[in-house]
N, C-alpha and C positions, 0 to 999 in steps of 0.2 A: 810122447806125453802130450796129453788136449794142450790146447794157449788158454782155454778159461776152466777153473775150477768145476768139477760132474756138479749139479744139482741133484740134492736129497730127496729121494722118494720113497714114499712110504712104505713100508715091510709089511705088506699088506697085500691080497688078492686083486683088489684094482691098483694099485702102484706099481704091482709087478705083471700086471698087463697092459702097464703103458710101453715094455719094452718090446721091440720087435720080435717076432717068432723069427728063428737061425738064424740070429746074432751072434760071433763068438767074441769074447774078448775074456777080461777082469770084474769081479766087483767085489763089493767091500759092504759088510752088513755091520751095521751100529748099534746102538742100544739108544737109548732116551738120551743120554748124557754127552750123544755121539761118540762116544766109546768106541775101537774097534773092535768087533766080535770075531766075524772071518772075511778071510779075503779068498777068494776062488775066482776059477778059471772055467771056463767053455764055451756049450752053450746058456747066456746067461738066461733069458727065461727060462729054459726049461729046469736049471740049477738053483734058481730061487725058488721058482714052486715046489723041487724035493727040497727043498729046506725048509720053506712055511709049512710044510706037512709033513714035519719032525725026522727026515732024515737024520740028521744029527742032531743029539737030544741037546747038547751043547748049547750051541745058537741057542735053541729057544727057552733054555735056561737063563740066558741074560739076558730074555727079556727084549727082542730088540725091534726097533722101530720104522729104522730107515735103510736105505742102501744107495749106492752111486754106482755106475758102470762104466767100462771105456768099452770101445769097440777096437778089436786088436786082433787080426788073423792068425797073431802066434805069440802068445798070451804068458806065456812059459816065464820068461824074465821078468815081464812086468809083476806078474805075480810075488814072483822071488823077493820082488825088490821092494812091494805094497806089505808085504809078511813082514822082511826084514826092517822097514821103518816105522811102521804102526804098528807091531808088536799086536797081533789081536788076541782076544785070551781064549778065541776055539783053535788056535791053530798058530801058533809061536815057532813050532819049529819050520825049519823050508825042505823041503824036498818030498 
């Protein structure tokens, strides 16, 4: 787990090109209210961009604004563990 909290970046085409190209790890997409929407694992640019371009219609049902990432070579747990405490509403169950 980071020692300082991710900073919020926008859910947007330049926010989500402030992340490096083959990055893997976690991230966590929000809504306005910082809500959690979803939390996923991979590669993360390349998985925010299928999301801002309605992979899942979900997400972009609620509307959402922001996102934070970890960078994590095996992503599996953290995930499990971001799902099971944030409770997001694309994606509540784990596994």
């Amino acid at each position: 787990m980071p020692s300082v909290p991710p900073i919020p970046m926008a859910f947007n085409l330049i926010g989500i090109n402030t992340v490096p190209d083959g990055v893997v790890g976690v991230y966590t997409i929000f809504s306005s209210r910082y809500e959690p929407v979803y939390v996923g694992k991979g590669y993360i640019k390349e998985r925010l961009l299928r999301h801002l371009g309605g992979d899942n219609p979900c997400i972009l049902e609620r509307k959402p604004t922001s996102f934070t990432y970890e960078i994590n070579s095996n992503p599996d747990n953290r995930e499990k563990e971001l799902i099971f405490r944030l409770k997001p509403f694309c994606n509540q169950r784990i596994g």
